[in-house]
C-alpha positions, 0 to 999 in steps of 0.5 A: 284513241287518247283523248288527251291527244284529241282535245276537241273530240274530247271536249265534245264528249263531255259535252254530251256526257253533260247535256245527255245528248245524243253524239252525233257520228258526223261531227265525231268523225269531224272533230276526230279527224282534225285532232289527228291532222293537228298532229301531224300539220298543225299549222294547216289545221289551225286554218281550217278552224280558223276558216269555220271561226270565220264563217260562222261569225260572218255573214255570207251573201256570196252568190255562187257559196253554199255550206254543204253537209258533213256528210258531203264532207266526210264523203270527200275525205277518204281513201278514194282519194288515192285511186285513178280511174280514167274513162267512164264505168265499165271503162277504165284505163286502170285495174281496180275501178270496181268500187268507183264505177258503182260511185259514178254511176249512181251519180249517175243515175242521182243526177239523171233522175233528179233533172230528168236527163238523158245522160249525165256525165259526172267527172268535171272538177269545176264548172270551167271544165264542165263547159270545156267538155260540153264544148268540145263535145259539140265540135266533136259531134257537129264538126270531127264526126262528119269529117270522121265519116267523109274520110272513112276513118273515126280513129283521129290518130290514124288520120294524115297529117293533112286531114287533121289540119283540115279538122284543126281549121275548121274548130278554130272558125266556129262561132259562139254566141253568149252573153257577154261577161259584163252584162251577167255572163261567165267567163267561160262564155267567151271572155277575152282574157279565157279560153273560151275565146280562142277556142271560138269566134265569140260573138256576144249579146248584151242587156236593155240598157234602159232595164237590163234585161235580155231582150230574146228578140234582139238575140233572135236578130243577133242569132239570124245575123251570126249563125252560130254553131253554138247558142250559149245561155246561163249567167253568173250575174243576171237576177232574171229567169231566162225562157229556155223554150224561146232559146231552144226556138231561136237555136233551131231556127239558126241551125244552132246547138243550145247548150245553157250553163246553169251553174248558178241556179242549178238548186233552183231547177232541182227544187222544182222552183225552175219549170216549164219554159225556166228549166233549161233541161227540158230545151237545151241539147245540154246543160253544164253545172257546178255542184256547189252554190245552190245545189249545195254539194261539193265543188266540182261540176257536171254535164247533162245532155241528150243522148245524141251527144253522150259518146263525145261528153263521156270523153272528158277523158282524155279530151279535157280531163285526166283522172277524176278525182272519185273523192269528189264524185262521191260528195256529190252523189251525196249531194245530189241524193240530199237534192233529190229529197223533198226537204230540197224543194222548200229549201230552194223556194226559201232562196228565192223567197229571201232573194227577193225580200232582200231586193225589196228591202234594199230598194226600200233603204233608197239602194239602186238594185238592178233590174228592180229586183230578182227572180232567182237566188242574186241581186245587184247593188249598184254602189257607184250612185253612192260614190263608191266602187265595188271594191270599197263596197265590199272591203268596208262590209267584209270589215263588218262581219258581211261576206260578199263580192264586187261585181262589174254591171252592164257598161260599167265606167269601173271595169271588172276590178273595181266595179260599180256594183256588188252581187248578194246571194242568199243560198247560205244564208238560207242553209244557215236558216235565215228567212225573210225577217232577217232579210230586212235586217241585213238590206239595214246594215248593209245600207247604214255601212255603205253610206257610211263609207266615203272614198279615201282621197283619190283611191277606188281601193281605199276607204273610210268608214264611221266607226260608230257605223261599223261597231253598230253594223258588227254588233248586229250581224253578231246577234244574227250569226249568233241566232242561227249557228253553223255547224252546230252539231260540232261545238266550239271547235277552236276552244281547244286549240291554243292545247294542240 
């Protein structure tokens, strides 16, 4: 390679000439690989060096966003991205899928044995797709395989046209039974404006209102009422734990299949902080997750289940999806080995622990934090006692180095736009190596910025923020940020570019 032609790898190089450190291999291939992409697009690879510039002066509290490993990186950034390979291993719709295979079914076997499933189904790009596929896999087995065997006949395709309205009328009655979007779930789990919502006849439970939390006994009252065909669980914005063995009780007792959507805590269930009556695995006929957020992998998603269901899961294709993108299946084999290592187990405990020292710095700064607290990896701020919406919230932070989004609670009076509350997450603070201490600072900052913030006249989108609160707030995230680097190993990427 010309070096003159790679400013930042070589940059990097004397660096480390200089300092007499080792190189590190990943951040070699890293800077070598934005060098050639500066040649060849130059304004993409700005952005991507602008994007790392931005996170690593930023503080991130974004609940469902993590800083994955250059090596789950660089597992996503090869020639596998070139290959299709429809099916499943040993199974394939196209030639030349022996490399794949070995990929997925290590993932596999990675994912299997670090959540002690059955089966596991690793092709979904996202948690959405995750949870299509466990949908449908259900209808398949409790709805098209008894039909299958009434009429003689498991080929769909050699079915009349008779038959398979029957088959189409009866998906469209099914009911499911969640919790609804505005008191913490997804909105995958029946929300109107998804699809979701077509697929089934949702039925939806809430929260106490007068603690916000679940109340198993109103669901198991609810549950006996709408007999669902499926009992749904999982969240994106409940702080709580759930009693995945009351569920699993619950959906026997109506008839029901449990299916829970773990994609938020998911690293917390991998890291042994979830066991017992909080692992969802161990209850549920099966679990959908997404890679990222606190398993720290790549951004896709994944289906355990048991085995009862592992034929109708493995046809994410063609049910649901088209070809799998093997890239990524790599990453998260890589993840997912990275999560199987003891090291894992005191990174999760450590997400929980920060959690939960946010929350009680944050009540200790007068905040109004929901359920009183946390016991997994998210809390809730309601900002509307402030005078605030959450969109103001969380535009006046992001001004002032701190990343985080707004987001609806339960019977909010502000809708899902401009909200009431905000959500803060620690997984990638506790990646970048903040711990309780910092903590404290952070509830700080975040509270001297809110309540130096005042709505601008009518607007629940604009705002005004004192700026001698904003210039304290930016001069203390920048000691933090500053303290605990991200991506350290690569140096200062963006020196170079103004060379490109």
């Amino acid at each position: 390679m010309n070096l003159s032609r790679a400013p930042r790898l070589a940059g990097y190089l004397a660096r480390a000439t200089a300092d007499a450190t080792p190189v590190d291999p990943a951040a070699v291939a890293q800077l070598a690989a934005l060098d050639h992409l500066f040649g060849h697009a130059p304004s993409i690879a700005a952005a991507i060096v602008a994007e790392l510039r931005d996170q690593r002066a930023t503080l991130k509290l974004i609940a469902s966003e993590n800083f994955s490993s250059l090596a789950v990186q660089l597992a996503q950034a090869n020639w596998l991205t070139d290959k299709y390979a429809e099916g499943f291993p040993g199974h394939r719709f196209y030639a030349g899928c022996d490399n794949v295979d070995a990929i997925e079914a290590e993932a596999v076997k990675l994912a299997c044995d670090l959540f002690g499933a059955e089966h596991a189904y690793v092709q979904p790009h996202s948690g959405a797709d995750a949870n299509l596929v466990a949908f449908l896999a259900i209808l398949a087995a409790r709805v098209e395989a008894p039909l299958a065997r009434e009429l003689g006949q498991t080929d769909v395709a050699k079915w009349s046209r008779d038959d398979w309205d029957r088959l189409r009328r009866a998906f469209g009655g099914q009911r499911l039974l969640a919790l609804d979007y505005y008191a913490g779930g997804h909105l995958t789990h029946g929300y109107r404006h998804n699809l979701s919502s077509r697929l089934f006849d949702v039925h939806t439970y809430g929260v106490d209102p007068a603690t916000g939390l679940i109340d198993l006994e109103a669901v198991r009252e609810q549950a006996m009422r709408v007999r669902p065909l499926i009992l749904l669980a999982g969240y994106s914005a409940y702080p709580r734990r759930i009693d995945f063995a009351r569920m699993r009780a619950i959906a026997d007792e109506v008839g029901a299949v449990l299916m829970v959507d773990m994609a938020h805590f998911a690293g917390l269930v991998a890291g042994k902080v979830f066991t017992g009556t909080d692992d969802p695995v161990a209850h549920a006929d099966l679990v959908t997750t997404t890679t990222h957020k606190t398993l720290r992998g790549p951004r896709g998603g994944l289906v355990l289940c048991r085995k009862a269901f592992a034929e109708h899961v493995d046809r994410g294709c063609p049910m649901i999806l088209g070809g799998p993108l093997p890239h990524v299946m790599a990453a998260k084999a890589v993840a997912l080995r990275e999560a199987s290592a003891p090291s894992f187990r005191d990174y999760a405990r450590r997400v929980v622990e920060n959690a939960q020292a946010l929350a009680a710095a944050c009540q200790g700064e007068g905040l109004h934090v929901v359920t009183g607290g946390t016991d997994n990896h998210l809390l809730l701020v309601d900002v509307g006692r402030l005078g605030l919406t959450g969109r103001q919230a969380e535009a006046a932070l992001r001004t002032c180095g701190i990343t985080l989004n707004r987001n609806a609670l339960p019977g909010d009076p502000q809708g899902p736009w401009y909200t009431s509350g905000l959500r803060l997450g620690t997984p990638a603070l506790t990646t970048r190596g903040l711990g309780v201490a910092e903590m404290a600072a952070i509830a700080r900052v975040v509270t001297r910025v809110l309540r130096a913030t005042r709505p601008d006249g009518d607007s629940r989108a604009k705002y005004l923020l004192a700026p001698e609160a904003a210039a304290g707030a930016r001069a203390a995230v920048a000691e933090m940020t500053g303290a605990f680097p991200l991506y350290p190993e690569l140096g200062d990427v963006a020196a170079e570019s103004s060379n490109s």
